[in-house]
Each structure stands twice: as structure tokens, then as C-alpha cells.
C-alpha positions in Angstrom: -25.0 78.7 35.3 -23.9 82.0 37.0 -24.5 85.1 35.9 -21.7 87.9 36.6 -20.6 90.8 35.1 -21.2 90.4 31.2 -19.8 87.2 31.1 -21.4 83.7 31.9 -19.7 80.6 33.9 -20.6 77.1 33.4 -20.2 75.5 36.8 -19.6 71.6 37.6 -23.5 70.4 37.1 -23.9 72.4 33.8 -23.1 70.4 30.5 -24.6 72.2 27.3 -23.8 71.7 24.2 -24.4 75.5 23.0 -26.0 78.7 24.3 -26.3 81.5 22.2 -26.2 84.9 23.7 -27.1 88.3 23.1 -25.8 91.7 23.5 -28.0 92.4 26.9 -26.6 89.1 27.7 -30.1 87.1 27.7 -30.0 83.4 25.8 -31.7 83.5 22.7 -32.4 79.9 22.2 -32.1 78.0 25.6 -29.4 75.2 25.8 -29.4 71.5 25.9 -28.3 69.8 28.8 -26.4 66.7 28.1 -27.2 64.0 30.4 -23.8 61.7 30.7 -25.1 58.2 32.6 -23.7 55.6 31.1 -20.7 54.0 33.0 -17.4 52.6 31.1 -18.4 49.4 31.0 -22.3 50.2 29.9 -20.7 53.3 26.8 -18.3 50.6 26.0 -20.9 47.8 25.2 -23.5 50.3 23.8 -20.6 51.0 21.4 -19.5 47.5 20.8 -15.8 47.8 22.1 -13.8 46.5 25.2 -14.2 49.1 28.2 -10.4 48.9 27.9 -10.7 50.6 24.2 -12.5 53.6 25.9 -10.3 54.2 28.6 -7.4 54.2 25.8 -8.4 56.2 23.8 -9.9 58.5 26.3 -6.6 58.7 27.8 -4.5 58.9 24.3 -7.0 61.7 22.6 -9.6 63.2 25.7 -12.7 61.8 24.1 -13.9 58.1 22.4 -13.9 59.9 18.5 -15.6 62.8 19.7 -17.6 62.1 22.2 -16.5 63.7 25.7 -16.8 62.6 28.9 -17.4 63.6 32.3 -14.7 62.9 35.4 -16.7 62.2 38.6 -15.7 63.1 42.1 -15.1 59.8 42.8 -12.8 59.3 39.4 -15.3 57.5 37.3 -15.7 58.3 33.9 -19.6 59.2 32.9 -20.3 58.6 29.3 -23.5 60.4 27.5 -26.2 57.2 25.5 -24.8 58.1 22.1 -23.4 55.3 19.8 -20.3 56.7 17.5 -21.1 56.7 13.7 -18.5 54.5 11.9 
């Protein structure tokens, strides 16, 4: 995270899922990083579907029913351990 002037910006290593901030600018409850290491194939079986399921509906909707991803330099798709509630 960098701070500037009054405003902060979330660079390409920093995935939170909130940050609360103050009027001096100071966080008030630190953030929690999200930690995507799951490949297509390993999200896809933790989730009981075809990696061909995720990649469709990641590429119809920009998430698998909420859960976001994140692109890797190399193109790969990085998928947090979280199985989706039915």
C-alpha cells in the first residue's frame, strides 16, 4: 500500500478485503490480506466442478459466484481456498 496525498493506492501485491480509514488518514482496524493460491484446476476440484466451469463463468460474469480472482503475469488465474456456499 502507498501512501500519497490523502488518498491511499492498492498496488499489484496488495489484496484486502476492507480497510477502514480515518480522517488523519491512519487505518482503524488493519486489513486482511487474501492469499489467492489455488490454480484452476486445484479451485475447480476444491469446488467440485470442471476447471472448464470456472474459466466460464469467470469469463461470462468476472468471478466463480462471487469469488474473484487474481490474473498473474504469466496469464494464470489464482483462485483464493474458499469453497462457494450452494
Amino acid at each position: 500500500m502507498i501512501r500519497g496525498l490523502g488518498f491511499n493506492r492498492v498496488t499489484a501485491g496488495d489484496q484486502f478485503e476492507h480497510s477502514a480509514i480515518n480522517e488523519d488518514n491512519h487505518h482503524m482496524n488493519h486489513p486482511t490480506p487474501k492469499t489467492y493460491e489455488l490454480s484452476t484446476k486445484q479451485f475447480a476440484a476444491l469446488n467440485h466442478v470442471k476447471p472448464q466451469s470456472v474459466r466460464a463463468r469467470v469469463c461470462r460474469t468476472g468471478s466463480f459466484y462471487g469469488i474473484k480472482f487474481l490474473k498473474l503475469a504469466s496469464g494464470r488465474l489464482a483462485f483464493p481456498a474458499v469453497q462457494v456456499a450452494a
